[in-house]
VOSEKOL-683529 format. One record per atom (N, C-alpha, C): residue number from 0; residue in one letter; atom name; z, x, y. Coordinates in nm, 3 decimals. Last residue first. Layout:
BEGIN
   k r  a      pz      px      py
 NUM A CA       Z       X       Y
...
This chain:
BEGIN
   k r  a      pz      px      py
 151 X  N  -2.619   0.024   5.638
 151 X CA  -2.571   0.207   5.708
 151 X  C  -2.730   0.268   5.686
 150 X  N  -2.596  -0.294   5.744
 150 X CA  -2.639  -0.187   5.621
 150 X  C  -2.642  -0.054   5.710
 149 X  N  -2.369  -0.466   5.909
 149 X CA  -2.498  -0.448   5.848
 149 X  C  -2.473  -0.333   5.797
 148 X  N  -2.182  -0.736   5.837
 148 X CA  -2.132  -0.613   5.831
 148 X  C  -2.312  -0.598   5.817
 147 X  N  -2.143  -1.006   6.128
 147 X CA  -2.182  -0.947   5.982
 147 X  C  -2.202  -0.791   5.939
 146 X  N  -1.930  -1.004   6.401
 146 X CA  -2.067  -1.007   6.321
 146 X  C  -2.071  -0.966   6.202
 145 X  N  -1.656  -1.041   6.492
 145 X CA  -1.719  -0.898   6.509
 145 X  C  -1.861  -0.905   6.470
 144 X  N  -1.574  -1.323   6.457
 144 X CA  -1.541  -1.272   6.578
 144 X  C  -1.620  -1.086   6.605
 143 X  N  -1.669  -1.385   6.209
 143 X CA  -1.730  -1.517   6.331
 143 X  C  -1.691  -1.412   6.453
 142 X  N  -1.664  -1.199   6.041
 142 X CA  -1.770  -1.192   6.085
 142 X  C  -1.776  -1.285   6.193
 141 X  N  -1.360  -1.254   6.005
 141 X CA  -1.414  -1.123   6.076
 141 X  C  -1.545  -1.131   6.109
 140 X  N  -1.401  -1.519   5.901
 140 X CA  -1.310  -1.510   6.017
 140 X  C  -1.348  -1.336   6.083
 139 X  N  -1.512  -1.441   5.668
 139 X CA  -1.551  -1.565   5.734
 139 X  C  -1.480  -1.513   5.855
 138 X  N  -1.252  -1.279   5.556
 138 X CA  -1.412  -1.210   5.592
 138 X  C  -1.485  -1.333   5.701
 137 X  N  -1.059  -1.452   5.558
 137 X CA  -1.044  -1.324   5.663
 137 X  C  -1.208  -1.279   5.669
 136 X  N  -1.171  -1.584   5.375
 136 X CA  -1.096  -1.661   5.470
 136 X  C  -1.135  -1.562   5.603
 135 X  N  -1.081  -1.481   5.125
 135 X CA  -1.275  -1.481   5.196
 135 X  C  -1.247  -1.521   5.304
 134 X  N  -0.877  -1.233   5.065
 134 X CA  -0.869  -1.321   5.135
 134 X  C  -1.057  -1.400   5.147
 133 X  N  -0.878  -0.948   5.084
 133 X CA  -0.820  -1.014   4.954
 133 X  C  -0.881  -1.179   4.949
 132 X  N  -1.181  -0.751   5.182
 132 X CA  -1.080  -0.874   5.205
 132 X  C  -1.012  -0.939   5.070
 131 X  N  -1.269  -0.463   5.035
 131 X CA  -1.355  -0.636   5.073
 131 X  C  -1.230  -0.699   5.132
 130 X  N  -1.235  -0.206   4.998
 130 X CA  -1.228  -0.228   5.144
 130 X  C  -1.279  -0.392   5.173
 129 X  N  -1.315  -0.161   4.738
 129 X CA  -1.142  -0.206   4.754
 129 X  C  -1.173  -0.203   4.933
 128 X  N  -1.549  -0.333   4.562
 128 X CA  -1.515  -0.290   4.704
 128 X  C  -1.331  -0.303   4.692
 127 X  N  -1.651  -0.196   4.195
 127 X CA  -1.568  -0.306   4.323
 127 X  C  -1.500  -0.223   4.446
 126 X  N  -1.747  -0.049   4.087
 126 X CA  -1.842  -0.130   4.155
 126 X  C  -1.740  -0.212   4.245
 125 X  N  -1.552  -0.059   3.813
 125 X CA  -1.676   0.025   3.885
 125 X  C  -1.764  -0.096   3.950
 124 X  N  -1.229  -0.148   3.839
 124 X CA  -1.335  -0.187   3.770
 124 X  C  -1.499  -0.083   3.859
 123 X  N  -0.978   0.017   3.808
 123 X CA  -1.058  -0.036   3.896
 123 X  C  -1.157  -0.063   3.812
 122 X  N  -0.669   0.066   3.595
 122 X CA  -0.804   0.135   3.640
 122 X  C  -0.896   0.012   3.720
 121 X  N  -0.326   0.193   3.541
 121 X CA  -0.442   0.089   3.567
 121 X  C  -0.603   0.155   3.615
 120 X  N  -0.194   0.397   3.468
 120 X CA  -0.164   0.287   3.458
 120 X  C  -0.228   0.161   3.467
 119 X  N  -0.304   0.661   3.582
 119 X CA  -0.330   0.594   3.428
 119 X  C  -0.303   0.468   3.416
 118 X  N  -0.034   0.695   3.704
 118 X CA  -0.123   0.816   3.716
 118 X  C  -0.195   0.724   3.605
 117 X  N   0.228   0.705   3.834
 117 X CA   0.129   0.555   3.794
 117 X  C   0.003   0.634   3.734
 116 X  N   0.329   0.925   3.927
 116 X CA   0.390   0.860   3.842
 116 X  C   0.347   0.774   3.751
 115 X  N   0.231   1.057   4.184
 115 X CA   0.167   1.053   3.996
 115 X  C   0.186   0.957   3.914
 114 X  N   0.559   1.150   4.243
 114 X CA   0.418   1.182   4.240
 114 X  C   0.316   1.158   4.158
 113 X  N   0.822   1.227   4.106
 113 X CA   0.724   1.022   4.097
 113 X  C   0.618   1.078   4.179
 112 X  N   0.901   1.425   4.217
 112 X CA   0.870   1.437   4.105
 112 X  C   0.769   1.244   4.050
 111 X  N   0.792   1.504   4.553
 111 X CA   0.885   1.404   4.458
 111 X  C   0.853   1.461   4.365
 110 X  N   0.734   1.817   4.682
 110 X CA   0.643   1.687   4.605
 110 X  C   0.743   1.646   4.541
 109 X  N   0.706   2.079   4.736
 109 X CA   0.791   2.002   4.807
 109 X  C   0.810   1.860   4.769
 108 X  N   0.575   2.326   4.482
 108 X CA   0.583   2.214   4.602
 108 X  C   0.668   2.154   4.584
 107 X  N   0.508   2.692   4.396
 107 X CA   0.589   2.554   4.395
 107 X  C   0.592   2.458   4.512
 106 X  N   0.303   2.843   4.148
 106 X CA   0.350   2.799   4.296
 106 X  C   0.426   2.666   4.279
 105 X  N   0.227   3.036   3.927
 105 X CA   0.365   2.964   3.940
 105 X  C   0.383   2.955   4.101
 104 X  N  -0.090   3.012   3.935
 104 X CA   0.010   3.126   4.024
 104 X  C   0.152   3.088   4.029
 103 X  N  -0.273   2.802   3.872
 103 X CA  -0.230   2.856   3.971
 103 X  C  -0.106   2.891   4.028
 102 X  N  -0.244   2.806   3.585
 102 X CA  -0.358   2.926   3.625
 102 X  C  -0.371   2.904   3.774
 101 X  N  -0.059   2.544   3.490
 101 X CA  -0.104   2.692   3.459
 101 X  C  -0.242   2.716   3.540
 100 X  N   0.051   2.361   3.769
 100 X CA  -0.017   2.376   3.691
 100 X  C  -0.041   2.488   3.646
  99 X  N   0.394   2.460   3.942
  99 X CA   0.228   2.413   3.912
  99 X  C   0.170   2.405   3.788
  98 X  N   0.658   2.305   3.920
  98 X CA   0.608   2.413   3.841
  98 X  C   0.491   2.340   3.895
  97 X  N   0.827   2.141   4.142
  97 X CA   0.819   2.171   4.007
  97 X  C   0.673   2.278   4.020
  96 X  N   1.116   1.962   4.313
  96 X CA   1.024   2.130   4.302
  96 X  C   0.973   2.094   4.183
  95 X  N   1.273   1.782   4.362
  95 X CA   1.176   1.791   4.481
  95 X  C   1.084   1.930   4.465
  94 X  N   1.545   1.856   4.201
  94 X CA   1.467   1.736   4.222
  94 X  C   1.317   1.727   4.269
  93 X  N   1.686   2.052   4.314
  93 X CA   1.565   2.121   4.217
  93 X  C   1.422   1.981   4.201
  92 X  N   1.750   2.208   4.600
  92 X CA   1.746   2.071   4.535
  92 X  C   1.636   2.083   4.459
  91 X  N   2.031   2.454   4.574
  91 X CA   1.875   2.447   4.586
  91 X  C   1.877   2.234   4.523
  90 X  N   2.315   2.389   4.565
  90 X CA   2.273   2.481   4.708
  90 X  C   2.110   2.444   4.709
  89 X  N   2.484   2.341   4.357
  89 X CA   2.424   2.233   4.421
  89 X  C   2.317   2.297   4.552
  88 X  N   2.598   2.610   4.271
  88 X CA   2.463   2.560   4.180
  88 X  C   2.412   2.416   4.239
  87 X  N   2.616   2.834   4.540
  87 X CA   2.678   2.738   4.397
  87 X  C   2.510   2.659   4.369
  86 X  N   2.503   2.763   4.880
  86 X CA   2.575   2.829   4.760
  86 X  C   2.600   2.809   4.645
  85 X  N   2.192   2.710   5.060
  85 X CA   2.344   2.677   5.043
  85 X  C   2.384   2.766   4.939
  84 X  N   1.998   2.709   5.327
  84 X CA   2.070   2.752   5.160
  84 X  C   2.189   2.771   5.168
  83 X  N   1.956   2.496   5.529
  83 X CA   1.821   2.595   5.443
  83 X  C   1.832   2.632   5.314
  82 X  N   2.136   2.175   5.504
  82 X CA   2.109   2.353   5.567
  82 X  C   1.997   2.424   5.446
  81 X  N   2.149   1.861   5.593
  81 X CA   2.112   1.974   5.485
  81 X  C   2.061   2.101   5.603
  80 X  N   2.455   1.729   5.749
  80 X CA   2.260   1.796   5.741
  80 X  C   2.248   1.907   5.676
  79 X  N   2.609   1.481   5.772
  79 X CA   2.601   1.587   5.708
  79 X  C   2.451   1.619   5.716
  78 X  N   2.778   1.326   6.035
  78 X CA   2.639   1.359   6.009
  78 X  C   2.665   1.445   5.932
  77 X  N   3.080   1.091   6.092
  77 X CA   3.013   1.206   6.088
  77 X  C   2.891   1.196   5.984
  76 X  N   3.346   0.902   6.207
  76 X CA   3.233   0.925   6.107
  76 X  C   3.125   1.058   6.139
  75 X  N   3.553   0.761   6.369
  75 X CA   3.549   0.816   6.252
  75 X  C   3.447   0.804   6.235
  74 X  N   3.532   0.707   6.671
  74 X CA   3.451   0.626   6.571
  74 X  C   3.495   0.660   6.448
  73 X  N   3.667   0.932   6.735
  73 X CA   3.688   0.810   6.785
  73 X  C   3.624   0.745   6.682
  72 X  N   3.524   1.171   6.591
  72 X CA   3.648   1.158   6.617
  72 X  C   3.686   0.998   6.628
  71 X  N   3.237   1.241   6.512
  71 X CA   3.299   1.165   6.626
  71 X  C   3.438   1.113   6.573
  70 X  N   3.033   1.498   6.482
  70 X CA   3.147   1.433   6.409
  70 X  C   3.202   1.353   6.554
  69 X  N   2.739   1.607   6.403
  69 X CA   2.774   1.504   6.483
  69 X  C   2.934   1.456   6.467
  68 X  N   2.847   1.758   6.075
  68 X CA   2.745   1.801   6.255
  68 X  C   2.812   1.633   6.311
  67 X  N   2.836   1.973   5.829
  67 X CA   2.910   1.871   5.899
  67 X  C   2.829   1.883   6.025
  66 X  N   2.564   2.031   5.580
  66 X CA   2.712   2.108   5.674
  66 X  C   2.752   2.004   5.766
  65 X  N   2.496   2.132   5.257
  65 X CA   2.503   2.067   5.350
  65 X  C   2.574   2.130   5.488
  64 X  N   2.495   2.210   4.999
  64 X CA   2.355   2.224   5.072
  64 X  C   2.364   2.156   5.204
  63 X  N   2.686   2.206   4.806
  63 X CA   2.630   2.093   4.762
  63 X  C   2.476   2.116   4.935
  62 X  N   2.845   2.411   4.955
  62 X CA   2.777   2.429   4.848
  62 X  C   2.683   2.335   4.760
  61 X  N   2.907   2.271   5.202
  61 X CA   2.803   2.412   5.221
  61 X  C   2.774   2.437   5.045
  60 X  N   3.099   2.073   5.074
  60 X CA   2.983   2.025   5.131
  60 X  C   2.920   2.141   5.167
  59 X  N   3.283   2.271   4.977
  59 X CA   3.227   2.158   4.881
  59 X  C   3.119   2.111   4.917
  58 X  N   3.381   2.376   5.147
  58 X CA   3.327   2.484   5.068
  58 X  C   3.221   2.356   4.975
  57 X  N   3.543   2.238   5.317
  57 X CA   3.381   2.283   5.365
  57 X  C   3.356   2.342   5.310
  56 X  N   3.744   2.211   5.140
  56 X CA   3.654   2.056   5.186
  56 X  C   3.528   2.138   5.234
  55 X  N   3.835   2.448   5.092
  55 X CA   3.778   2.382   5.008
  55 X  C   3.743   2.268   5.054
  54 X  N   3.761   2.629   5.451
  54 X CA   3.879   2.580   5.342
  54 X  C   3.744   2.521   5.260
  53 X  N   3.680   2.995   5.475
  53 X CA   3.665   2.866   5.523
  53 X  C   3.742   2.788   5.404
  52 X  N   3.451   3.300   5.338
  52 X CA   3.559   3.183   5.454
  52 X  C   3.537   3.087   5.447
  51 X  N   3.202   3.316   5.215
  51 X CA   3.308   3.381   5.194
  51 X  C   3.470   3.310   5.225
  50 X  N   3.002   3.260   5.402
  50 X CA   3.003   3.175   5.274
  50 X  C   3.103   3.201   5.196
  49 X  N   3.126   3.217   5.713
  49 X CA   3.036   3.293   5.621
  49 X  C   3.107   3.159   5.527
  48 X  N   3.249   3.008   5.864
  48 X CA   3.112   3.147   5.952
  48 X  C   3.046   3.205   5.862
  47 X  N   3.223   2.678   5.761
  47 X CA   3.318   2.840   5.777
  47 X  C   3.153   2.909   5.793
  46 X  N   3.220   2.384   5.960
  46 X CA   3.180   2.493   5.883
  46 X  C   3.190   2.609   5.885
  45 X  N   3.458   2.133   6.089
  45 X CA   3.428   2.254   6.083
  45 X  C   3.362   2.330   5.905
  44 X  N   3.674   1.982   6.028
  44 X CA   3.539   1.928   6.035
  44 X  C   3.451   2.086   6.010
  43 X  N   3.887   1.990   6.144
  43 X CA   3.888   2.012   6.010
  43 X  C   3.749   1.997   5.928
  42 X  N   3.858   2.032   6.425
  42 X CA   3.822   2.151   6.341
  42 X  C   3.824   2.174   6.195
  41 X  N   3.969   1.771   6.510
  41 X CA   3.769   1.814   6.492
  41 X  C   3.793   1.913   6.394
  40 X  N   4.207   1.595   6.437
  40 X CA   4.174   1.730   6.422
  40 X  C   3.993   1.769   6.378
  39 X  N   4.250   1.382   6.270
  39 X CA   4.322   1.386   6.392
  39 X  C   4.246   1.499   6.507
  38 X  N   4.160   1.347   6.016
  38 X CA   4.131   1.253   6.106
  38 X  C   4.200   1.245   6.257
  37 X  N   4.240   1.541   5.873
  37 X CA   4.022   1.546   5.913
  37 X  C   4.048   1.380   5.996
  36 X  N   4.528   1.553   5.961
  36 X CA   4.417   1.632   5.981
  36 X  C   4.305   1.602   6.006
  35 X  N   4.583   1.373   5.694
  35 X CA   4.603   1.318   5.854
  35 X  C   4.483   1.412   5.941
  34 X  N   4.291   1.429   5.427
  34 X CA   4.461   1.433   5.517
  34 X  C   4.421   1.404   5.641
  33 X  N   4.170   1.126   5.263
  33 X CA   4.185   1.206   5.370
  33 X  C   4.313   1.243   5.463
  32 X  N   4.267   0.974   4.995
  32 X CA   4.296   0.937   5.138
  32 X  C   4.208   1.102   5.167
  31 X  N   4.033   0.898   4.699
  31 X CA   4.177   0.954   4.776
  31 X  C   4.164   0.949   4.900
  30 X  N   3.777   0.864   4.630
  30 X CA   3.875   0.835   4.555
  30 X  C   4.013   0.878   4.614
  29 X  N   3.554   1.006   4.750
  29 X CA   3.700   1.100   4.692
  29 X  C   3.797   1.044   4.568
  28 X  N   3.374   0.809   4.808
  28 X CA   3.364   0.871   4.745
  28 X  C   3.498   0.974   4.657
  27 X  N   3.626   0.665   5.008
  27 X CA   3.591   0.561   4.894
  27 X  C   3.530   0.667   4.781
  26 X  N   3.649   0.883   5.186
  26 X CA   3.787   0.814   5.145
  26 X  C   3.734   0.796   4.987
  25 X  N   3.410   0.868   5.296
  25 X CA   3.396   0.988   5.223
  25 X  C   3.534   0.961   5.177
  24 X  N   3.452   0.580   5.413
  24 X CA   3.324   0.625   5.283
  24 X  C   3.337   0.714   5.239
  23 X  N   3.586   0.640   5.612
  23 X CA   3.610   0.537   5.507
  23 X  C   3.543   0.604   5.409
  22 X  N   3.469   0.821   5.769
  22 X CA   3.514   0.838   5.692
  22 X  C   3.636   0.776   5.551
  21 X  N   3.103   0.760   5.689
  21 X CA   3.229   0.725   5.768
  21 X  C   3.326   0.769   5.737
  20 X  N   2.793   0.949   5.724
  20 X CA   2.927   0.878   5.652
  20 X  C   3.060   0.863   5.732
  19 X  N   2.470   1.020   5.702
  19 X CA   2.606   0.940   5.759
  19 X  C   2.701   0.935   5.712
  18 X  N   2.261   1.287   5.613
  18 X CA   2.315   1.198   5.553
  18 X  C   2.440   1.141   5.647
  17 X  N   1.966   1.448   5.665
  17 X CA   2.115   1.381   5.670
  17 X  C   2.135   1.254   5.635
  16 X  N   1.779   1.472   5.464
  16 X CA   1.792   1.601   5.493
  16 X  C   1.936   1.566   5.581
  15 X  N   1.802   1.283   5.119
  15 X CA   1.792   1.295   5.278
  15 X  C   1.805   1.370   5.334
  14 X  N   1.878   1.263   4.886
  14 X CA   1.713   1.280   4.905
  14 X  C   1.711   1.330   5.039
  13 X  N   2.183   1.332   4.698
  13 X CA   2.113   1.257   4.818
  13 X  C   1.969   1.321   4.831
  12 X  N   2.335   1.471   4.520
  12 X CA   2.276   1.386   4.467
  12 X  C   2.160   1.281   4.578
  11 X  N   2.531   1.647   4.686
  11 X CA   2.356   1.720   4.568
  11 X  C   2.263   1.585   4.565
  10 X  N   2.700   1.457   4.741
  10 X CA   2.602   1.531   4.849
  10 X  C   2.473   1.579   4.770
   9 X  N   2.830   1.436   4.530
   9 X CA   2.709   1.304   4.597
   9 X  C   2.657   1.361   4.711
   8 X  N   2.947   1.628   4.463
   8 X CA   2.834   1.603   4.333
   8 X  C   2.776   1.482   4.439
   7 X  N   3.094   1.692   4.702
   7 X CA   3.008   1.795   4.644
   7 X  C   2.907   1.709   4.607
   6 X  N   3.255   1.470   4.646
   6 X CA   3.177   1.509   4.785
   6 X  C   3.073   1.554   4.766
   5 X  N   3.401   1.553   4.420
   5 X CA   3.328   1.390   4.414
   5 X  C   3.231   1.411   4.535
   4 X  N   3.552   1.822   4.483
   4 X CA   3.399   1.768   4.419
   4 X  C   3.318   1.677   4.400
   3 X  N   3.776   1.849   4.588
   3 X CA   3.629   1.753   4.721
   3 X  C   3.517   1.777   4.623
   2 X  N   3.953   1.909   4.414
   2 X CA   4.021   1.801   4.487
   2 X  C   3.854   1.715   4.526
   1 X  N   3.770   1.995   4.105
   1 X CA   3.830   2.036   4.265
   1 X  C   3.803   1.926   4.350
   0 X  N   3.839   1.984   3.772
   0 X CA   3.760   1.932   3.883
   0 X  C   3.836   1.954   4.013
């Protein structure tokens, strides 16, 4: 396992296109200090120009789909924002893709996978208003101030 993989595997693991962190917090994820460096020094902050370059802390977060941004020095803490594509096997978020239905065209959406989820779980009874008031209180009270609902 490489020194900034704990980084890596909780960067994959986020929903958010950014993500905050202090650098307490990226301390607490590591499990280890941060060198003097990413706390003295913007440029340790820094994303390499290609996918080729650059040290193993920014190889960990460009391959988990991310890249460093807002970094404030003073405050310690910094913005990770998901980038378009990344590298390595954290680079696509597979979470958020799936397969269409057969016979349209292996297309793919952007769609949670809990889309649906309840899909069956319950059913409405036929005939009931889901636009009535939970309440009769509120209907009494909408008709004293708007009038009685008439017929379309």
């Amino acid at each position: 396992m490489g020194k900034y993989d704990r980084l890596k595997d909780f960067l994959i693991n986020q929903r958010s296109a950014e993500v905050a962190l202090t650098f307490a917090r990226i301390e607490k994820i590591l499990e280890m200090s941060l060198p003097n460096s990413a706390t003295e020094h913007r440029e340790w902050w820094a994303n390499p120009a290609s996918e080729t370059h650059g040290h193993v802390h920014a190889k960990a977060w460009r391959d988990a789909g991310y890249e460093a941004s807002q970094v404030d020095m003073k405050a310690k803490k910094l913005v990770f924002k998901r980038i378009a594509k990344g590298k390595g096997s954290g680079s696509r978020d597979h979470r958020h893709e799936f397969k269409a239905q057969p016979g349209n065209a292996a297309q793919t959406s952007r769609r949670s996978p809990l889309f649906g989820a309840l899909k069956g779980t319950f059913s409405i009874e036929p005939g009931y208003d889901l636009t009535q008031p939970a309440m009769p209180e509120w209907a009494d009270s909408l008709n004293s101030e708007y009038g009685p609902d008439l017929p379309r």
